[in-house]
N, C-alpha and C positions, 0 to 999 in steps of 0.2 A: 200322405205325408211320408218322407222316407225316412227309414231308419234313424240314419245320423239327424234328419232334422229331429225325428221324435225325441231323439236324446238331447238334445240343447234345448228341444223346449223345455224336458222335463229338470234338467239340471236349473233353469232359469225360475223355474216356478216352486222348485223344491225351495230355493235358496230362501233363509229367513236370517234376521237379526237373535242372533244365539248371545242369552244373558245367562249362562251356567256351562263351566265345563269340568271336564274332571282334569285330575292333573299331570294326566301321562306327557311325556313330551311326544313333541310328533318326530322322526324320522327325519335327518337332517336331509336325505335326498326327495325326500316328500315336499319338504319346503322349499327346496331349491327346484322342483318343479314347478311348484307354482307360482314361483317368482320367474324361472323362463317364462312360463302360459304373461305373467301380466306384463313380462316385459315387450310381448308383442302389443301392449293398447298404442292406439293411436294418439297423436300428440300435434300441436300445430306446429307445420313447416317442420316437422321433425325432431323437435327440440327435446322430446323423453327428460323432462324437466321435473321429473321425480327424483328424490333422495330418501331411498327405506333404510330406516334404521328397524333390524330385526334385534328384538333384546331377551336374553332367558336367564333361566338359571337364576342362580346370582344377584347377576347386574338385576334382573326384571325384580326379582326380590327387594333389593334396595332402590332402585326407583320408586317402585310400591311406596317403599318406606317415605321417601323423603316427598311424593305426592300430598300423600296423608298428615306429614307435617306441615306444607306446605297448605294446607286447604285448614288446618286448625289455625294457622297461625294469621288467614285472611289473604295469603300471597298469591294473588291472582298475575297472569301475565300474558293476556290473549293474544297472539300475532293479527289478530282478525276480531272484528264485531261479531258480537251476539247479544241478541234481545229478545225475548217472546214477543213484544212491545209491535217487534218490527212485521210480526205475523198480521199486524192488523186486528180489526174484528169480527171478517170475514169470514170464510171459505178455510182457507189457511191456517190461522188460530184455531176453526174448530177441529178440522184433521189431530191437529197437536193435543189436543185436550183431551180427544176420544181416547187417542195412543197411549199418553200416561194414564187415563182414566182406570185402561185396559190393564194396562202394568201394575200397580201398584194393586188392583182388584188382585193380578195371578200370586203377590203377596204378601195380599191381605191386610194389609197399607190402608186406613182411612182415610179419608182426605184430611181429615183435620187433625193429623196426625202429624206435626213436621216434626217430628223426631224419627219419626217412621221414615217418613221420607227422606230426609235430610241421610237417613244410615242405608237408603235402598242408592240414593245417588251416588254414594262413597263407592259403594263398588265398584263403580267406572274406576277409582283409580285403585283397585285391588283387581284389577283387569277381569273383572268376573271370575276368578281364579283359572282363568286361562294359560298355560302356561310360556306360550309366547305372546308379543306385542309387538305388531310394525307401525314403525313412526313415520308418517309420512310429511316429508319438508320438500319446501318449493324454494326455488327464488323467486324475487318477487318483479317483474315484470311491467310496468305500467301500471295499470292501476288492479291490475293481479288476478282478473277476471279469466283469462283465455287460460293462463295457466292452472288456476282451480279447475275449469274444465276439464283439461288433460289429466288434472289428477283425480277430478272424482271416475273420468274413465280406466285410469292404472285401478281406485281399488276396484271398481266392479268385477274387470279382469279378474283380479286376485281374489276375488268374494268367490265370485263363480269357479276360479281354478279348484279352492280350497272344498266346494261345492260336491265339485267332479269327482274328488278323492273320499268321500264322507267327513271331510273336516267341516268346521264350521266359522263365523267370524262377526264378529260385531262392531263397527265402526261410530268413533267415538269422539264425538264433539266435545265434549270434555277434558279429553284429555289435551287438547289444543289450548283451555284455559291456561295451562300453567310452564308456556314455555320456554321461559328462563330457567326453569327448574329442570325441564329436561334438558335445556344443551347442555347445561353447566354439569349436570349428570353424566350424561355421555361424549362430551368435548367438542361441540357441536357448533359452527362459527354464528355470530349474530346475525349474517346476512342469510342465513338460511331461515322458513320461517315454516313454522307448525302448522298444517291444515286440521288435522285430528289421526289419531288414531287408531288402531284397526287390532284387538286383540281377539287369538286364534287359537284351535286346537278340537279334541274331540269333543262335540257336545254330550251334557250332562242330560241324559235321557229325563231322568228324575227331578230336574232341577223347575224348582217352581214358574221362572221365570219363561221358562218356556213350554208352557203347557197352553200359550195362549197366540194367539195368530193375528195380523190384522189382515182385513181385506185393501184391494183398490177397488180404488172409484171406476165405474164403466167408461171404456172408452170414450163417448162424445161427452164427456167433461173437460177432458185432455186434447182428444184429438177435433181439427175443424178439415173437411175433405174439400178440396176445393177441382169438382171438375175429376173427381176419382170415386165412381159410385160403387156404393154397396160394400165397402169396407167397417163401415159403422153400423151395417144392417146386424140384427142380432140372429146369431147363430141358430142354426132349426135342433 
């Protein structure tokens, strides 16, 4: 394996879902890096059909605020369905269950605790005290699918760029719940619509929530070879 490949492998396998950071800001030419890195993902027929809204400071401060108003007061506003419901019983559903099971263990969250949990899930909109947040809006397209694609490929890009530099990033369904609340926060038109969120900066080495890891599933759960042997074969 060569060099540069080693190093993307290893940037791709470092990358985790980071729920704690500290609050240094990062480097405004840092982030303008990583934003050229994502602006190369690929996109169909070209269309680069992302709209990032970066928010700090401040603004991120008061966003915070009016999230967490917002979520006391019942004011939900998904641009998109969400349901665990829709996981099924299966396969799917249980992946999900392992992962919160996993999370709320690293702090120390009961299950039968929903006040516990109910104040672990707030921190999505306390951006895990991250001190940037990119917002990531689409247009909406048909029936919206080709475009979610190009944009779950924009954050990976940007997961990974943030990766390269020691930053870290956590994307965030949640934060796509309440997105009335963020246009009207940041001036943002209605025809543009919320995927989720992606809040960034240096990870909290300390922080409980990330003291814990999940695996993936072995290849041939995912992958079917058709006519291309010994790809699935397991490594010596």
């Amino acid at each position: 394996m060569s060099s540069s490949a080693r190093s993307f492998t290893d940037i791709v396998r470092a990358r985790r879902s980071v729920r704690g950071f500290v609050p240094d800001p990062v480097p405004a030419a840092d982030i303008r890096a990583v934003l050229e890195d994502a602006q190369r993902a690929p996109s169909n027929c070209n269309t680069q059909p992302w709209q990032v809204h970066i928010v700090s400071g401040a603004r991120r401060d008061a966003l915070s605020a009016r999230l967490l108003e917002a979520d006391r007061d019942g004011r939900t506003s998904p641009d998109f369905s969400f349901d665990y419901a829709d996981f099924g019983d299966g396969t799917y559903r249980r992946r999900a269950r392992e992962q919160g099971a996993a999370y709320y263990r690293s702090l120390g969250v009961e299950r039968s605790d929903a006040h516990g949990r109910h104040a672990a899930a707030l921190r999505n909109l306390e951006f895990f005290d991250a001190p940037h947040v990119a917002l990531l809006f689409m247009p909406r397209f048909g029936d919206g699918v080709r475009v979610a694609g190009d944009m779950g490929m924009y954050a990976q890009t940007f997961l990974l760029a943030l990766q390269a530099r020691g930053l870290a990033g956590i994307p965030q369904t949640m934060l796509g719940f309440y997105a009335d609340v963020v246009r009207e926060a940041l001036g943002i038109q209605p025809e543009m619509k919320l995927l989720f969120g992606v809040s960034f900066g240096w990870p909290d080495p300390q922080g409980p929530a990330n003291r814990y890891r999940m695996g993936r599933v072995p290849l041939h759960e995912s992958v079917v070879a058709h006519d291309t042997p010994g790809i699935l074969d397991e490594a010596p």
